[in-house]
N, C-alpha and C positions, 0 to 999 in steps of 0.2 A: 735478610731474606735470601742471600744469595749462597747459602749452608752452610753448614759450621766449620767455613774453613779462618785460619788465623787471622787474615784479612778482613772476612766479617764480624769476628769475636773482638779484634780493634777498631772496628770502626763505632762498632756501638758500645765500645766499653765508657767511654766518656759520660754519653747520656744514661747507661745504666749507675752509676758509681752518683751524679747528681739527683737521680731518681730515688736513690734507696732511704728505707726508714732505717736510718742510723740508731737510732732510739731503743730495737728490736734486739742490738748485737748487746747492749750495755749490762741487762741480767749475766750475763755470759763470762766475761771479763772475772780475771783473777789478782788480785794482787798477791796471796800468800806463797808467791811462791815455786807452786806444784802447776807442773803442766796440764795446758788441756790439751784434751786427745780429740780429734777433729777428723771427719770423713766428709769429704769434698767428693759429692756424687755427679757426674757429668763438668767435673772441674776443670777440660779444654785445657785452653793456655794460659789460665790460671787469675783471672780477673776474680772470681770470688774470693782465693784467699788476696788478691793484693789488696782489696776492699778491707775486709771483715779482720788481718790480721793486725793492721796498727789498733783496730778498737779493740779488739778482746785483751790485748797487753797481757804481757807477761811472756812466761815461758808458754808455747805451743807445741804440739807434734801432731803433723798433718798428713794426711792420707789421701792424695789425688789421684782420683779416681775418673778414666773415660775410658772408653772404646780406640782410642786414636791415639795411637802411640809418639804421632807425628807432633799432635796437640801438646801433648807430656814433656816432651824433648824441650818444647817451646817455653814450657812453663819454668823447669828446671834452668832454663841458658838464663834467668835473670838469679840475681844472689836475695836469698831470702831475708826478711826484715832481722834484724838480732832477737838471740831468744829463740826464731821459728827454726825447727824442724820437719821437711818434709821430702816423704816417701811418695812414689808415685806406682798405682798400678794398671797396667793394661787387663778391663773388666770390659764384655759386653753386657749392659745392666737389664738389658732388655730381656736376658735369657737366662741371664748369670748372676741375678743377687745375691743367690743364696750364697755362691762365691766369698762373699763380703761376711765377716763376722762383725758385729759391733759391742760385740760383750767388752770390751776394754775402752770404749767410746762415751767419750762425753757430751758430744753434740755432733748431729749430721747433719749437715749443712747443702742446700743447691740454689742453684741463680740459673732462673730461663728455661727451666726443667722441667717444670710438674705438668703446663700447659700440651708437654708430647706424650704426655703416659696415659695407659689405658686405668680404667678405674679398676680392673683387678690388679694392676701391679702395683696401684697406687696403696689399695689394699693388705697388699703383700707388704711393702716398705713400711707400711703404718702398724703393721705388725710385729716386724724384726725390730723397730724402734723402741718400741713398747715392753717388747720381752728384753732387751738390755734395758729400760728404762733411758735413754738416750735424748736428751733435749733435742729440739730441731728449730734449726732455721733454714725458711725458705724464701727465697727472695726472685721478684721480676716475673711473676706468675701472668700472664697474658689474663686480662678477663673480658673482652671483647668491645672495647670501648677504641673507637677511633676519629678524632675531632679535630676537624679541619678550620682553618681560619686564614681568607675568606672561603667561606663554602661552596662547596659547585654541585651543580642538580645530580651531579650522579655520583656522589659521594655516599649516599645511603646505597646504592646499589652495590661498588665496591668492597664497601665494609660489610653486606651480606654474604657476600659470596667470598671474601677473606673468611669470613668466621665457620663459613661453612667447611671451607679447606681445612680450617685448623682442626676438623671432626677426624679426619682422614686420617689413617695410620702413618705414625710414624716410626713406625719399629717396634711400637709396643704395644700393639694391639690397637684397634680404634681410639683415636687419642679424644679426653677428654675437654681440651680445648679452654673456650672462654670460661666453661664451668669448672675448673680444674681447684683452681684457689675455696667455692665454698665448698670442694668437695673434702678437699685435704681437711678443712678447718671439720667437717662432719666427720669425717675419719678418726681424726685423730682422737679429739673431744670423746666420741663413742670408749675409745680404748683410756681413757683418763685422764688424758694433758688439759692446762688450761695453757687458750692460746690466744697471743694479742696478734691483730691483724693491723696493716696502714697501707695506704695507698703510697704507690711509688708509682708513682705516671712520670712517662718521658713527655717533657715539655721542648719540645725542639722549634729554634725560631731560626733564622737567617746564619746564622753562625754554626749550624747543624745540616747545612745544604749536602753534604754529600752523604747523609745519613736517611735525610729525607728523599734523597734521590733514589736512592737503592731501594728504600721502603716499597716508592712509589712502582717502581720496573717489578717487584719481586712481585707486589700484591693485585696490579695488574695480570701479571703472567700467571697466578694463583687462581684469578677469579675465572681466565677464560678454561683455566683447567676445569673448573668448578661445570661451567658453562659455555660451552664454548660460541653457543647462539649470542654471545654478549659479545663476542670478544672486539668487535669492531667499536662497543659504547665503550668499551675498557679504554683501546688501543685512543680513540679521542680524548676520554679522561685523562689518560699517563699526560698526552701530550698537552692540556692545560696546565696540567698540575705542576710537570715539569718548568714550565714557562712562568710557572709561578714564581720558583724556587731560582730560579736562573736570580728574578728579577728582586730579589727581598722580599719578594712578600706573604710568604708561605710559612705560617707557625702551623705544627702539628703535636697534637695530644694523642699519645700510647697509651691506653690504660692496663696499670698491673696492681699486683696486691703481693705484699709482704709478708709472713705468719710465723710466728715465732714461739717458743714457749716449753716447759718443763711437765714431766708425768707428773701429776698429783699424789 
């Protein structure tokens, strides 16, 4: 919650990497030999490929793609798995897909992405996909589920007004939010693909304390954006919450969705 700087793309890389449907990457995967050609859209400092390139195996060649040239650099300073290949380009995607060709592309790929885009751009993407015929995988889709354990009264108030934030533009027009994942899956399906979906929720317990801290400061500071006549039940909540987490006893459920699959 505290932007997409390298520090919050590692703090949560752990719980995203334990989250994902594995399952989803396995159609994908080559063994004869011939690379796949792969477009990492919103790829940061490069957690989706570190994830997804030991399962697809094989030869790879990769194209990562953000806005943040800073993020790219980061991604590059580590040495890529044997086999991978990968290019890096500075794209702002928000304004600039058309930018992107995928006629040579074998699958496009994003993590923690879809939940910021507007549903015309989503639109757009599911279109360029489909005119290269391009498999897609998309993984850590936000779909508004947030479940606390143990609960506190104003935990529903919270997660209303997080969810409500997440309507908010994020650069790409009114972001589609907790609705993002059935929308992608209506999307796409409209244009041809058959596509499997699984839940990939973060399960975060005491050993994720610094993960759930941030959540908590980021999504508190979210909601009195949202509302600001709340912001005194918020600024209470943090501090239970926090107290929680200090003490072990604070497991938290992120809910997200998966979606994977090939044009028909």
């Amino acid at each position: 919650m505290g932007g997409f700087t390298a520090d919050w793309l590692a703090l949560r890389e752990p719980a995203d990497a334990a989250a994902r449907a594995a399952r989803l990457a396995a159609p994908f995967a080559r063994d004869d030999g011939s690379p796949l050609r792969i477009v990492d859209l919103g790829a940061g400092s490069g957690a989706n490929l570190r994830y997804l390139a030991p399962r697809l195996r094989g030869a790879q060649k990769w194209l990562a793609v953000d806005k943040d040239a800073g993020l790219l650099v980061a991604l590059t300073s580590r040495p890529a798995p044997p086999g991978v290949a990968v290019r890096t380009r500075v794209v702002d995607l928000a304004r600039s897909l058309e930018m992107l060709s995928f006629d040579d592309c074998d699958l496009v790929t994003a993590a923690a992405l879809l939940d910021l885009v507007s549903a015309s751009w989503l639109q757009r993407l599911a279109n360029r996909c489909a005119t290269a015929r391009a498999g897609v995988l998309f993984a850590l889709t936000y779909d508004g589920r947030i479940e606390w354990t143990p609960e506190d009264p104003e935990d529903g108030l919270a997660r209303e007004l997080v969810n409500r934030h997440q309507l908010r533009d994020k650069g790409f027009g009114p972001a589609l939010g907790p609705a993002a994942g059935r929308e992608a899956v209506a999307l796409f399906e409209a244009r041809g693909y058959e596509l499997t979906t699984a839940r990939s929720d973060w399960e975060l317990g005491p050993e994720s304390a610094a993960l759930q801290s941030a959540l908590v400061r980021g999504w508190a500071a979210a909601g009195s954006e949202v509302d600001p006549g709340a912001a005194n039940r918020l600024a209470e909540w943090r501090k239970r919450r926090l107290a929680r987490i200090v003490a072990g006893e604070s497991r938290l459920r992120v809910g997200h969705v998966d979606a994977a699959g090939q044009p028909g």
